[in-house]
Backbone as JSON Lines, residues from 0, in Angstrom:
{"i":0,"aa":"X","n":[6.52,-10.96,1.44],"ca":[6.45,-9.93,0.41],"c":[7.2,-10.39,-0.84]}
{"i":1,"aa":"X","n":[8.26,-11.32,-0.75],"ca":[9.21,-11.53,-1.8],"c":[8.18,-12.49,-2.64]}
{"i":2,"aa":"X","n":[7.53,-13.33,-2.09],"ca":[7.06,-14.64,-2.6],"c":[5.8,-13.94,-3.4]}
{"i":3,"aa":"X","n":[4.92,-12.47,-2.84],"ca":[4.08,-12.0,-3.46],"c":[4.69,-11.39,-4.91]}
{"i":4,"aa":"X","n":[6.27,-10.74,-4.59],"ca":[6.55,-10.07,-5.69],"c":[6.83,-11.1,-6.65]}
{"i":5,"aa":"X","n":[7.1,-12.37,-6.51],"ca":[7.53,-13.14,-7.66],"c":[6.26,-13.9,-7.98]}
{"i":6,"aa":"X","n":[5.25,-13.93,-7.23],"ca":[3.71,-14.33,-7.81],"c":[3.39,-13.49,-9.13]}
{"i":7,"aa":"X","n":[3.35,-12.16,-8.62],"ca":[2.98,-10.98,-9.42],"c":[3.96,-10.98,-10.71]}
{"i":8,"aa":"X","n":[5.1,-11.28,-10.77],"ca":[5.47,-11.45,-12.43],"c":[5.58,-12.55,-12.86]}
{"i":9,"aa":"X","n":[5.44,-13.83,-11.95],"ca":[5.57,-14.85,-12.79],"c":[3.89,-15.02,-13.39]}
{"i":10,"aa":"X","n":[2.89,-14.58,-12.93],"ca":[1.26,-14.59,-13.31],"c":[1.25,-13.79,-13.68]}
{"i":11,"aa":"X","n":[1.94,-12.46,-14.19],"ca":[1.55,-10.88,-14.71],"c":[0.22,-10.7,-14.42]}
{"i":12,"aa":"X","n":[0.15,-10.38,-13.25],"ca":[-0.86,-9.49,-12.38],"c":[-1.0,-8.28,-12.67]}
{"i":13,"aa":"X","n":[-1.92,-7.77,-12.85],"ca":[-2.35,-6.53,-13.34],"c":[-2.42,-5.52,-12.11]}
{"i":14,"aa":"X","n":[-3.39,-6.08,-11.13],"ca":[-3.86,-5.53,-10.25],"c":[-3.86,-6.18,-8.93]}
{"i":15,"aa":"X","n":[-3.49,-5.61,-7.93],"ca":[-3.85,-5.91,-6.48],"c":[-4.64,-5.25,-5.7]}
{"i":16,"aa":"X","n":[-5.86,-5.57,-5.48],"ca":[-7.07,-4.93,-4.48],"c":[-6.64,-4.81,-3.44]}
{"i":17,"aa":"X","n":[-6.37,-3.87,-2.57],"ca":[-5.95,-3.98,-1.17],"c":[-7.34,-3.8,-0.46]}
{"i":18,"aa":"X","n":[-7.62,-4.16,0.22],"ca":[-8.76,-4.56,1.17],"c":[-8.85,-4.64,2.77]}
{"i":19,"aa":"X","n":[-8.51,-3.8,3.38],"ca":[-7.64,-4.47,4.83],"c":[-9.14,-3.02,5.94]}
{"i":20,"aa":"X","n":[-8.97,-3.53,7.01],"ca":[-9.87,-2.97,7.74],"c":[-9.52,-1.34,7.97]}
{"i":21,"aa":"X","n":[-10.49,-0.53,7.95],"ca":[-10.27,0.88,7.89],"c":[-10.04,1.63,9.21]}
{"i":22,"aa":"X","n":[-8.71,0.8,9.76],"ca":[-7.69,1.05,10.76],"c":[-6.7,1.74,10.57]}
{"i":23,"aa":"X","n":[-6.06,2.17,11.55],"ca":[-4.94,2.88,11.39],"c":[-4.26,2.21,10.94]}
{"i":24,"aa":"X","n":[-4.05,0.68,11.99],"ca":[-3.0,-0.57,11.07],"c":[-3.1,-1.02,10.0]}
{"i":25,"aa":"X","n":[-4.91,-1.16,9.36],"ca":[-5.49,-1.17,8.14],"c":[-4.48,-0.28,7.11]}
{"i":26,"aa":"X","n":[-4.14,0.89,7.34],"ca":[-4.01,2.31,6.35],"c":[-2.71,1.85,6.55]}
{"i":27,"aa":"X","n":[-1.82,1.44,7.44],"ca":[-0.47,1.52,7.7],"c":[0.03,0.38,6.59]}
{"i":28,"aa":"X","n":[-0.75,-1.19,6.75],"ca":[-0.21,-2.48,6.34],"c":[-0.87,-1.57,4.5]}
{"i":29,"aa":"X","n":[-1.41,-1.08,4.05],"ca":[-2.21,-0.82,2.83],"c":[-0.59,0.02,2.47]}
{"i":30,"aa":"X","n":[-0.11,0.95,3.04],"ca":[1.01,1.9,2.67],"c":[2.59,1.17,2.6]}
{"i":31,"aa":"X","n":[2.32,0.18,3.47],"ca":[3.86,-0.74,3.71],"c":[3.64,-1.28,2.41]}
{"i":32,"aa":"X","n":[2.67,-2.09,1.99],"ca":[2.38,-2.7,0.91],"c":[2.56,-2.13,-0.39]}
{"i":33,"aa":"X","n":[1.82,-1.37,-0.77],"ca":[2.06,-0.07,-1.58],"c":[3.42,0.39,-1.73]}
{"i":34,"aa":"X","n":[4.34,0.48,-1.26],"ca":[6.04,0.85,-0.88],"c":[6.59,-0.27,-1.29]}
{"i":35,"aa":"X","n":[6.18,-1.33,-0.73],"ca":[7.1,-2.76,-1.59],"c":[6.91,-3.45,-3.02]}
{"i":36,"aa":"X","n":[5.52,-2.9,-3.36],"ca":[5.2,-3.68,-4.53],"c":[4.8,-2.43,-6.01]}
{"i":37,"aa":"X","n":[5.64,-1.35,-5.22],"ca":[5.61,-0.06,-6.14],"c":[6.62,-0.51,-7.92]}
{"i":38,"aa":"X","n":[7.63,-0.89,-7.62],"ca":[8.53,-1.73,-8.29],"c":[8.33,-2.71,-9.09]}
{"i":39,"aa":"X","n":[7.3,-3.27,-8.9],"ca":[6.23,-4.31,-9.74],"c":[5.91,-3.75,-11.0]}
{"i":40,"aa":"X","n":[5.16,-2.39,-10.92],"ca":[4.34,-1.96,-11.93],"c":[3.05,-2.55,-11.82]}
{"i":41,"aa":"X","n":[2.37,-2.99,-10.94],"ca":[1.13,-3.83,-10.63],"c":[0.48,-2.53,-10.56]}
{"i":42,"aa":"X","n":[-0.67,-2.16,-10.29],"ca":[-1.65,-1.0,-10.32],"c":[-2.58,-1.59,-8.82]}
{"i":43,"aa":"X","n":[-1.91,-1.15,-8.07],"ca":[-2.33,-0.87,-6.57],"c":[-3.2,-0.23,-6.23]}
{"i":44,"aa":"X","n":[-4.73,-0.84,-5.48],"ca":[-6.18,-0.42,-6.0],"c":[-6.06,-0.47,-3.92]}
{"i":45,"aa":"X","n":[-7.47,0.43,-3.75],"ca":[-8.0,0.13,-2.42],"c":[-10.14,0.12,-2.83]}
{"i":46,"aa":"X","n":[-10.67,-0.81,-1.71],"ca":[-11.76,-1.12,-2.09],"c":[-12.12,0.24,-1.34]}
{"i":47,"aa":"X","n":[-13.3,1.01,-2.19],"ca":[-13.75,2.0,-1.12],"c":[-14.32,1.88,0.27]}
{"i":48,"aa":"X","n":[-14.32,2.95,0.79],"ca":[-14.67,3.06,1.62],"c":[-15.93,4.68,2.12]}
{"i":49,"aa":"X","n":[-16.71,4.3,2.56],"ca":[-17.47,5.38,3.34],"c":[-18.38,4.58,3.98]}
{"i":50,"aa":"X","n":[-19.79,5.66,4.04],"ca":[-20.79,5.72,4.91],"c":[-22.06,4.75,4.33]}
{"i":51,"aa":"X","n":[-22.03,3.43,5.11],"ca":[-22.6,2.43,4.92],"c":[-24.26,2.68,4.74]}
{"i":52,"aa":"X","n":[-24.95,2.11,4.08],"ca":[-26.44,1.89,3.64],"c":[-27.19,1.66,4.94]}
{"i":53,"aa":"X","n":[-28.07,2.7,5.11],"ca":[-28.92,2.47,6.15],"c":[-28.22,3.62,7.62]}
{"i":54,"aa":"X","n":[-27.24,3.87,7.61],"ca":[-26.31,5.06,8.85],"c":[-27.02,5.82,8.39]}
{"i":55,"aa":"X","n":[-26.91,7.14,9.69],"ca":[-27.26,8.23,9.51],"c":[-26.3,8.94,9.71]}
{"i":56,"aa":"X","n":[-26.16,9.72,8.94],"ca":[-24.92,11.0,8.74],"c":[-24.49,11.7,10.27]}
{"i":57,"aa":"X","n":[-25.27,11.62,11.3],"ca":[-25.27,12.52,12.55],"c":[-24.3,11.47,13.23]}
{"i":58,"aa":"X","n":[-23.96,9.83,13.04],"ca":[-22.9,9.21,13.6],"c":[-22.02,8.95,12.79]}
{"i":59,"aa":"X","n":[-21.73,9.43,12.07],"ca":[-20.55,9.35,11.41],"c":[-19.51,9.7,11.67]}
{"i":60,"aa":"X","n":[-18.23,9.05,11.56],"ca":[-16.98,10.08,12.24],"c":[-16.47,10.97,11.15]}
{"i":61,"aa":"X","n":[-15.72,11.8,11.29],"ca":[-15.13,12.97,10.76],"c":[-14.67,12.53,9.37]}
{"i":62,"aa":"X","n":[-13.52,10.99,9.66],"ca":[-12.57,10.5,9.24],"c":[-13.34,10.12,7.97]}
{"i":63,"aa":"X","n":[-14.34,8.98,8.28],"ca":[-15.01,8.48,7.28],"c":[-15.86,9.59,6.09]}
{"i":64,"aa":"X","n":[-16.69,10.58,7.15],"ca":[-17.5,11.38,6.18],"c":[-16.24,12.03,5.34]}
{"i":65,"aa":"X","n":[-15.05,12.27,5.64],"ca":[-13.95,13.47,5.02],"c":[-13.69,12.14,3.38]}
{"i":66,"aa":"X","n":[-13.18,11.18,3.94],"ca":[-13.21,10.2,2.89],"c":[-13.97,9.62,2.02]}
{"i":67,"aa":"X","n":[-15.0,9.82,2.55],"ca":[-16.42,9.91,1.69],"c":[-16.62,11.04,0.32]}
{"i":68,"aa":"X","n":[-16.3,11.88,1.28],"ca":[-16.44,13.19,0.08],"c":[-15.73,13.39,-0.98]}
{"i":69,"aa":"X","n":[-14.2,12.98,-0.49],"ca":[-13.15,12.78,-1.6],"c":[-13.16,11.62,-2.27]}
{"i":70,"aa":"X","n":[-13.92,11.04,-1.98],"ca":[-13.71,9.7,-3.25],"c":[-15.39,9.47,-3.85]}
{"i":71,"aa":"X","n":[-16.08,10.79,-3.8],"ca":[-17.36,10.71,-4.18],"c":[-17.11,10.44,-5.77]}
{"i":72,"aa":"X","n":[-18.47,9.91,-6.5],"ca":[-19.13,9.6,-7.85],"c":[-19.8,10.47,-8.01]}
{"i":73,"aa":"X","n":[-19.91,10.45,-9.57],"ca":[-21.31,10.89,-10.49],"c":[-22.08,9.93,-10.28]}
{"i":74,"aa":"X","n":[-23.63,10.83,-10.01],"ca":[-24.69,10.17,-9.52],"c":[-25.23,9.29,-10.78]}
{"i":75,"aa":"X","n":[-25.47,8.05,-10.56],"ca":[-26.07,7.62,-11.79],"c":[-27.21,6.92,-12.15]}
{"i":76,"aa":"X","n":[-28.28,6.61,-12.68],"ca":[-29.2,6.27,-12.21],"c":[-29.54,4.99,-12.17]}
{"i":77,"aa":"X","n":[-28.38,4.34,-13.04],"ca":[-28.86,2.73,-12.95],"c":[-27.55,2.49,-12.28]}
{"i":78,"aa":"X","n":[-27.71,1.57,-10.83],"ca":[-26.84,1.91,-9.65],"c":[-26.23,0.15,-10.47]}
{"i":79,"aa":"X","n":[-26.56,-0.09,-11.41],"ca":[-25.64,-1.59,-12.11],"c":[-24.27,-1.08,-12.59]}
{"i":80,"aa":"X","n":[-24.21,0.29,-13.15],"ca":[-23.38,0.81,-14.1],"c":[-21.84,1.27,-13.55]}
């Protein structure tokens, strides 16, 4: 963590994508992370997450559809934008 925090100001990093599997340990290592590199001033991002292309809504778990909803978009029509 130390060697990340001194990456991050000696490169003035803007941003860190956190990316980690949508696990409990996923959500846990994303929050430990988040807590150590709060102090930075870096702008601490997570890649979304929901209900993948091609699923059908009837297997979906709770967890995912609930997270889905709260991190919904405006619909838009050119899906480039």
């Amino acid at each position: 963590i130390n060697e990340l925090k001194e990456r991050i100001v000696k490169e003035s990093t803007k941003e860190i994508i956190l990316a980690l599997p949508a696990t409990m340990e996923g959500d846990t290592t994303n929050f430990y992370l988040y807590r150590k590199l709060q102090e930075t001033n870096v702008n601490i991002t997570l890649i979304s997450r929901g209900i993948g292309v091609g699923n059908q809504l009837e297997y979906i778990d709770e967890l995912t559809l609930g997270k889905s909803l709260l991190d919904r978009s405006v619909y838009k029509t050119n899906i480039t934008n």
